[in-house]
C-alpha positions as CSV (number, residue, x, y, z in Angstrom):
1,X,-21.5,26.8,23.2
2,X,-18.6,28.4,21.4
3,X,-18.0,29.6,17.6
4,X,-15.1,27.6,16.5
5,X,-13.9,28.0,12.7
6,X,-13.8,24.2,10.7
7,X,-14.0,23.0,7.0
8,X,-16.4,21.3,5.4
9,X,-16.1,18.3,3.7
10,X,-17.1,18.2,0.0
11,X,-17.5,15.0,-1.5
12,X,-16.1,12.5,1.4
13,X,-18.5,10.0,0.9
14,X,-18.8,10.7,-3.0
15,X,-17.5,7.2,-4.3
16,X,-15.5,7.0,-7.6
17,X,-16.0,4.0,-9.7
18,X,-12.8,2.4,-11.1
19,X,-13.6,1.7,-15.1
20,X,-10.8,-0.4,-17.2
21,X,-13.2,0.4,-20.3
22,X,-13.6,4.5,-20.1
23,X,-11.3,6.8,-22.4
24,X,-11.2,9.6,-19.4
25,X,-11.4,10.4,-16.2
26,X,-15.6,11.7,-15.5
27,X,-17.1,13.9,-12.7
28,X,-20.2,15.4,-12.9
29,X,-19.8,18.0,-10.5
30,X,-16.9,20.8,-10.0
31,X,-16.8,20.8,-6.0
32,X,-14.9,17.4,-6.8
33,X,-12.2,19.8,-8.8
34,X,-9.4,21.2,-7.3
35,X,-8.8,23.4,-10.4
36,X,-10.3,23.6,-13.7
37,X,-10.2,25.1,-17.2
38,X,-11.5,25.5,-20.7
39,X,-10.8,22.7,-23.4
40,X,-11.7,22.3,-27.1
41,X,-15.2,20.2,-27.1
42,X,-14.6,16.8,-26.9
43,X,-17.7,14.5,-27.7
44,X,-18.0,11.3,-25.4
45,X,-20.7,8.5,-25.9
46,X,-22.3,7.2,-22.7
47,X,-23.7,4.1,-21.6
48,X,-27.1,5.1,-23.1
49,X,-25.8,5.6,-26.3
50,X,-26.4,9.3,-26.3
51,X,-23.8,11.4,-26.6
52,X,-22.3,14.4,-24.8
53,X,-20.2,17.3,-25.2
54,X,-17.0,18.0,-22.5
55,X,-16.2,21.7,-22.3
56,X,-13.9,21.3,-18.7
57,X,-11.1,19.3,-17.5
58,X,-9.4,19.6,-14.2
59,X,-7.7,18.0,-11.5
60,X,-9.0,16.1,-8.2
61,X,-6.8,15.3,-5.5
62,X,-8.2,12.4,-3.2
63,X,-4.7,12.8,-1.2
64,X,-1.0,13.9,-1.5
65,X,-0.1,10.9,-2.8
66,X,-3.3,10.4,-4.9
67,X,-4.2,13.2,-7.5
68,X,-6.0,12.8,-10.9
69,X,-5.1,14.9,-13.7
70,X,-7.5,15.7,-17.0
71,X,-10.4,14.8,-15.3
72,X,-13.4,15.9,-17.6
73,X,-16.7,17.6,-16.4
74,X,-19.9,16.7,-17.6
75,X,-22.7,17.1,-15.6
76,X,-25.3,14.6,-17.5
77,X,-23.4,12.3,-15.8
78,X,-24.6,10.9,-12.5
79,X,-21.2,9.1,-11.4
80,X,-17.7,9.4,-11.3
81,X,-15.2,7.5,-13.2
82,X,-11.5,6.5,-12.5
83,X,-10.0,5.5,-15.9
84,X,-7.4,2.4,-14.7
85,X,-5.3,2.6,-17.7
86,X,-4.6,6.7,-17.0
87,X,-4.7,6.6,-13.5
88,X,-1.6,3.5,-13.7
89,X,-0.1,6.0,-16.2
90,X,-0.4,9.2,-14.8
91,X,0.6,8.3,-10.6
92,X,3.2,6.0,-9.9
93,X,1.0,3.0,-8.5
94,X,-0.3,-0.3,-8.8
95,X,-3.5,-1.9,-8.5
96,X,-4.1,-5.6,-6.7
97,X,-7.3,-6.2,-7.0
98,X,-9.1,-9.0,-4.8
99,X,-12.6,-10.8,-4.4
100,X,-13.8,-8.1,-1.7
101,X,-11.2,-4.8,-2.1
102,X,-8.4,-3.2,-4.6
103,X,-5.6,-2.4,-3.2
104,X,-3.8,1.0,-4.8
105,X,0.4,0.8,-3.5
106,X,3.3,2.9,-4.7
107,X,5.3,1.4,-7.0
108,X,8.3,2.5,-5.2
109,X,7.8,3.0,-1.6
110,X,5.0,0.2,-1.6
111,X,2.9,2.5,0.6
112,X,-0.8,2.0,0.5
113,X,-1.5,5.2,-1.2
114,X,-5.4,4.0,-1.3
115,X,-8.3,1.0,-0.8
116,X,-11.5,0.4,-2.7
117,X,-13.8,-1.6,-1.7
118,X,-16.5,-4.1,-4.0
119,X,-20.3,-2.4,-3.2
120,X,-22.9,-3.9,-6.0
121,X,-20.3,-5.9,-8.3
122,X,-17.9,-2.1,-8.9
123,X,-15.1,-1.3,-7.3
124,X,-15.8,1.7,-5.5
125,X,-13.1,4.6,-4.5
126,X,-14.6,6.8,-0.9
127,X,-12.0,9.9,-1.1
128,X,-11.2,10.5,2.5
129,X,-9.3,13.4,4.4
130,X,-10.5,15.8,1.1
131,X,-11.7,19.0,2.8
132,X,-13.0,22.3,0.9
133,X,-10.7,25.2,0.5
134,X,-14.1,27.2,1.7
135,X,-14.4,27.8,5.4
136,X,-17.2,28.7,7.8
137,X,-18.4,29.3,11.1
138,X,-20.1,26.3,13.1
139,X,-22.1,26.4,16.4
140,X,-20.6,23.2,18.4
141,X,-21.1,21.6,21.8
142,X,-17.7,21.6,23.9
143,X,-18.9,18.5,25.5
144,X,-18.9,17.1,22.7
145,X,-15.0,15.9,22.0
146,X,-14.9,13.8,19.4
147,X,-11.5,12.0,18.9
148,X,-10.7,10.7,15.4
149,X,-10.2,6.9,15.0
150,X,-6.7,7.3,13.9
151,X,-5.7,8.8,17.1
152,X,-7.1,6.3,19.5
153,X,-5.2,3.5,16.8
154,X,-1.6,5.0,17.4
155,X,-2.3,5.4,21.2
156,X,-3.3,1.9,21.6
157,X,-0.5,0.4,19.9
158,X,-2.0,0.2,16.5
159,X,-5.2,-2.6,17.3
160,X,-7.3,-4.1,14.1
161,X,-10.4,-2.9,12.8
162,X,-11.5,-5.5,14.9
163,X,-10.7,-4.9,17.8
164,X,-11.6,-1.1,17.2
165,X,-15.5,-2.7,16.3
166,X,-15.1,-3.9,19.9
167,X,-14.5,-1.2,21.5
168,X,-17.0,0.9,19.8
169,X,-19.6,-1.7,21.0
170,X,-18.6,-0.7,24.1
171,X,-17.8,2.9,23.7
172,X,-20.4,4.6,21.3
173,X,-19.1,7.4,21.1
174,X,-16.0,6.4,19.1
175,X,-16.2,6.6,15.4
176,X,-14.8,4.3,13.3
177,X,-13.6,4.6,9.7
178,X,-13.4,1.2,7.8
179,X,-11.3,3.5,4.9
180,X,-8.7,4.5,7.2
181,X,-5.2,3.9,6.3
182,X,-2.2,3.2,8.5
183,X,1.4,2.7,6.6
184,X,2.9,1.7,9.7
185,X,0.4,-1.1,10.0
186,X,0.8,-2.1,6.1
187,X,4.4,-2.4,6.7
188,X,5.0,-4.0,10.0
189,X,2.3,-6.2,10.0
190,X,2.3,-7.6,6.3
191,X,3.1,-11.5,5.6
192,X,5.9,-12.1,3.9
193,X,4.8,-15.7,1.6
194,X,7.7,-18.6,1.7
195,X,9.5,-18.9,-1.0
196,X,8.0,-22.2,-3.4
197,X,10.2,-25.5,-3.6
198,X,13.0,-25.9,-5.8
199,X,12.6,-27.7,-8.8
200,X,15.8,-27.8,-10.1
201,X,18.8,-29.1,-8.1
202,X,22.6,-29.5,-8.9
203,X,24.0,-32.6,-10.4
204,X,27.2,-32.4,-8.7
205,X,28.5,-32.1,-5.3
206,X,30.0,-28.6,-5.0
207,X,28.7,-27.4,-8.1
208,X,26.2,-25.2,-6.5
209,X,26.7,-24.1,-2.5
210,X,24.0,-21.9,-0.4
211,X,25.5,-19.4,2.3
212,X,23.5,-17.6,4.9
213,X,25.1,-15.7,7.7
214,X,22.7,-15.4,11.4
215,X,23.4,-12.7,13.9
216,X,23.8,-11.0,16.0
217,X,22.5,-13.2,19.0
218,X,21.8,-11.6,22.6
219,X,23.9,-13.9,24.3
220,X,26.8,-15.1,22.9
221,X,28.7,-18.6,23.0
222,X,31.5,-19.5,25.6
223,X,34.0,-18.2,23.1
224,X,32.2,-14.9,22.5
225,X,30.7,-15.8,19.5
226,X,27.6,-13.9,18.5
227,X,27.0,-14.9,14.3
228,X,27.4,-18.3,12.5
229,X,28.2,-19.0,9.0
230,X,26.4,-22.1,7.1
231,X,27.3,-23.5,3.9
232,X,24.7,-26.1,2.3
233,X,25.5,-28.6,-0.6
234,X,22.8,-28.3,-3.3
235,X,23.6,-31.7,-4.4
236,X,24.2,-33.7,-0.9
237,X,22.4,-31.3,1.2
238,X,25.2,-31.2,3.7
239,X,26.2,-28.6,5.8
240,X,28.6,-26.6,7.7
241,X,28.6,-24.3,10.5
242,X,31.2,-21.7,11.4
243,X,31.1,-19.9,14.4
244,X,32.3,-16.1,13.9
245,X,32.8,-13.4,16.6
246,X,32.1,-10.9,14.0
247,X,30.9,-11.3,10.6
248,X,33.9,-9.8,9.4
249,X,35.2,-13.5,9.4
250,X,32.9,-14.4,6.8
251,X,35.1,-13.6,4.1
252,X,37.9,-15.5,5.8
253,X,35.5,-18.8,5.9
254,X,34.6,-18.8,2.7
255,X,37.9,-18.6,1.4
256,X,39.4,-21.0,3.2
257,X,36.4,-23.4,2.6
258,X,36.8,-23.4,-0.9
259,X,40.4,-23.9,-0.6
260,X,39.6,-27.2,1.2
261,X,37.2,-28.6,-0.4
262,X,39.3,-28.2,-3.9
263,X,42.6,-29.7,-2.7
264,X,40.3,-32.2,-1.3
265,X,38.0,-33.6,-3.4
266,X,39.8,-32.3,-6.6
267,X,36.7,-30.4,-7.5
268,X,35.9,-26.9,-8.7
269,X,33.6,-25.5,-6.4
């Protein structure tokens, strides 16, 4: 056995309950607080009808991109509460919430800053990677080399959570967190929904034309061409194709489309 130096982990299993009708964020206990100080009293009602006085706020990160500010301590609570309306207002995020799991994205990036999932009719919040700033000194077995999840997910080319369940059934000693988060995975592997039908088409020909441009392709046509140009009629659904070596010609084709089609049909395109 060696001594090896490690931290502990405070409150990762802790869940925090996400409430649309609390005034504040709530913890009941300060190893959830990352740092603290003295506030005027502030008098909150809770579900019993009794009421309570709040002496503390503070601030609880879950993550770099996750932190909650003015979180108030009162210990005669026994949960902890997320306050939707100040956490959408406070961290640049969104909430999608589902039958089964919320979803909590960046507004900007769109990276999955966080997932709840539904236990008992709440949505719950497990905090995860949230260590103490307090260390110690820990006895451990060197045969015992445990390899986070994560790791053995970017090695194997980013597999499910099912396929991870698998090979847990067949490896024990993997451990595998349902909570974990990969942004690669959220990106890359995300369906992107078709767009719905039209309702509204043109009532002329040429008064409303669609232009898409396809390249580069690996192998190109017997006249080098490696993008094509096509041009579709709202009105008749007709189309053209123009073949282009680069899609520098694309101006060119337009141009000279519209030309043609005025001079022909007398039309304003």
């Amino acid at each position: 056995v060696h001594s090896v130096i490690c931290t502990t982990d405070n409150f990762n299993t802790t869940p925090w309950i996400l409430d649309s009708g609390a005034i504040d964020h709530v913890s009941y206990s300060f190893q959830f607080f990352t740092s603290y100080h003295n506030i005027d009293p502030i008098t909150v009602k809770l579900p019993n009808g009794h009421h309570v006085t709040a002496t503390h706020s503070g601030t609880v990160q879950f993550s770099s991109n996750l932190t909650l500010t003015y979180v108030l301590y009162i210990p005669s609570f026994s949960i902890n509460l997320i306050f939707i309306s100040r956490l959408v207002s406070t961290v640049p995020c969104q909430l999608i919430f589902t039958a089964d799991t919320c979803l909590i994205q960046d507004v900007n990036t769109k990276m999955k800053i966080g997932s709840v999932d539904v236990q008992g009719g709440l949505y719950k919040l497990i905090p995860q990677h949230t260590t103490s700033h307090h260390i110690h000194s820990s006895i451990v077995n060197p045969k015992c080399n445990v390899i986070p999840i994560d790791i053995w997910h970017f090695r194997l080319g980013h597999p499910s959570h099912g396929r991870l369940h698998v090979m847990q059934q067949l490896y024990p000693c993997l451990t595998i967190n349902k909570n974990f988060t990969c942004n690669t995975c959220h990106y890359t592997k995300q369906r992107k929904l078709p767009f719905p039908l039209s309702t509204s088409h043109a009532l002329h020909t040429f008064s409303l034309l669609h232009m898409d441009i396809w390249g580069s392709c690996s192998t190109p046509s017997l006249y080098g061409h490696r993008y094509f140009l096509t041009i579709v009629d709202d009105h008749s659904h007709f189309t053209w194709i123009f073949l282009m070596r680069s899609k520098a010609k694309t101006r060119m084709h337009i141009i000279n489309f519209i030309i043609i089609i005025e001079n022909q049909f007398n039309i304003h395109v």
